[in-house]
VOGU-3710 file (C-alpha; in Angstrom, 3 decimals, decimal comma):
1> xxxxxxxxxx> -22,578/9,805/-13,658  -19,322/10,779/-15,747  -16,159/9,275/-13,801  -12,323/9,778/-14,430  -10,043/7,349/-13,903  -6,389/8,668/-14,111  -3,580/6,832/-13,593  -0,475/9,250/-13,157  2,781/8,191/-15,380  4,924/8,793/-12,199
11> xxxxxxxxxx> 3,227/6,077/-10,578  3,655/2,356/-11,788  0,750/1,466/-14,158  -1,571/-0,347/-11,722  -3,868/-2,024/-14,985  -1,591/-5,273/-14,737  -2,711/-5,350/-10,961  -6,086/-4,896/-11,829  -7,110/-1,675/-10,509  -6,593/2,134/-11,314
21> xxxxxxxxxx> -5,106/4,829/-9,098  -7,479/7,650/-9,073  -11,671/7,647/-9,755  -13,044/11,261/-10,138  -16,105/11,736/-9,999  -18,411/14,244/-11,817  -19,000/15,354/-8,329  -16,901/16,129/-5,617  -15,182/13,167/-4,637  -11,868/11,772/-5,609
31> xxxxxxxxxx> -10,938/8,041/-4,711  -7,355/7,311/-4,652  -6,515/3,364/-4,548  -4,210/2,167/-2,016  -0,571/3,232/-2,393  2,682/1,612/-1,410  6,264/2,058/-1,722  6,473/0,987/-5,708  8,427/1,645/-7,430  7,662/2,736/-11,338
41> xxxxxxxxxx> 7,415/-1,066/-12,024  5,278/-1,770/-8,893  8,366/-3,207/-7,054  8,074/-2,518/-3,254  11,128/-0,125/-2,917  12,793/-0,735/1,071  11,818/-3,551/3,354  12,571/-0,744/6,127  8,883/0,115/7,532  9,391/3,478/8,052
51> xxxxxxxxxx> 10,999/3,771/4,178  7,316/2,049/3,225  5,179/4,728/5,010  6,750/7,630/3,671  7,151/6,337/-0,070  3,181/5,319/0,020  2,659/8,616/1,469  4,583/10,464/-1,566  2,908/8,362/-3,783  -0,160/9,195/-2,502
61> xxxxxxxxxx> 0,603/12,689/-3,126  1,661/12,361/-6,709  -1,935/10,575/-6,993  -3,421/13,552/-5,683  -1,471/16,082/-7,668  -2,609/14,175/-10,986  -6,342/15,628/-10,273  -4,880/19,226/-9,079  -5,415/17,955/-5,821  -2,645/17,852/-2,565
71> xxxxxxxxxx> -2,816/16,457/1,006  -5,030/19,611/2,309  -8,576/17,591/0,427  -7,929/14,672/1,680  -11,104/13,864/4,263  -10,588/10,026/4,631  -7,499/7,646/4,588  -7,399/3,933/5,415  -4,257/2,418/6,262  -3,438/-1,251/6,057
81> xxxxxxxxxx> -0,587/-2,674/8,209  0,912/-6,125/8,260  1,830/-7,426/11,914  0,840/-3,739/13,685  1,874/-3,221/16,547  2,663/-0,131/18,894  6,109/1,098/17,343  4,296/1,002/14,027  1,141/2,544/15,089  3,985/5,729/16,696
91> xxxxxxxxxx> 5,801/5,620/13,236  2,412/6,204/11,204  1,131/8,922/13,888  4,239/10,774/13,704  4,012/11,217/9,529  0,913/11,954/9,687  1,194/14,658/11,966  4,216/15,822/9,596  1,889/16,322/7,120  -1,520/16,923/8,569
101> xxxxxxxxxx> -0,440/18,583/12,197  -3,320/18,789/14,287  -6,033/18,236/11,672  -5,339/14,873/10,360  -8,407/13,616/8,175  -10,356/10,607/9,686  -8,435/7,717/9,727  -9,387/3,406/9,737  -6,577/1,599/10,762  -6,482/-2,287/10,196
111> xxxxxxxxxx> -3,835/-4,578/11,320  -3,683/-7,489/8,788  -1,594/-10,809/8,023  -0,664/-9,743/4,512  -0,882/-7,208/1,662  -0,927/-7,904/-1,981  2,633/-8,597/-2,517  4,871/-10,310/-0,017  7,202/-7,594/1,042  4,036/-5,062/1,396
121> xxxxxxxxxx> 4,161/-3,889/5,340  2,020/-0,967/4,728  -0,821/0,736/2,207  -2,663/3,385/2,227  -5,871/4,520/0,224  -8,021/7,853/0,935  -10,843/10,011/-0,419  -10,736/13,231/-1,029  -13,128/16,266/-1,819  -11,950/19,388/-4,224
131> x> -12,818/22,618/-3,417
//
């Protein structure tokens, strides 16, 4: 199996954290790692919630773009959410829908006590498939 992994240079170098942002495969697939709002050092940019979302969501994009990919090929995400509740769950539905409209990929939602870094509130990981 021949496998890619890319991490982009507008995206903090993950190596340090143990882990790289995008696995292509010699197939179909593309893995993108989870994203939050980092900054180009890693930093988590806004302790605003909403702020979170929509950096991990552009960084998420900039993964994508590294592989010639964008938000259309994305067929799975998996979002990670510390102390989720409804508000959050509305905040997450409506960006989504920004992006996706009404043909959002699948979706796993988990509600946890903490992320990888204290001021984490939200990550985001997905799969996608080029054409």
């Amino acid at each position: 199996m021949s496998l890619s992994l890319i991490n982009p240079e507008n995206l903090h170098d993950p190596v340090g954290f143990g882990y790289s942002h995008v696995a292509r495969t010699r197939g179909d697939l593309v893995f993108i790692a989870g994203q939050y709002a980092s900054d180009a050092d890693g930093h988590v940019t806004s302790p605003d919630f909403t702020d979170q979302v929509e950096r991990s969501l552009a960084n998420l994009r900039t993964a994508l773009s590294a592989v010639g990919l964008d938000f259309r090929h994305v067929v799975a995400l998996r979002t990670h959410i510390v102390d989720h509740d409804a508000d959050k769950l509305a905040i997450i539905a409506r960006l989504i829908g920004e992006i996706w409209g009404d043909r959002p990929p699948t979706q796993t939602l988990t509600g946890v006590a903490a992320l990888a870094l204290p001021d984490m509130q939200f990550e985001i990981d997905a799969v996608a498939v080029t054409d």
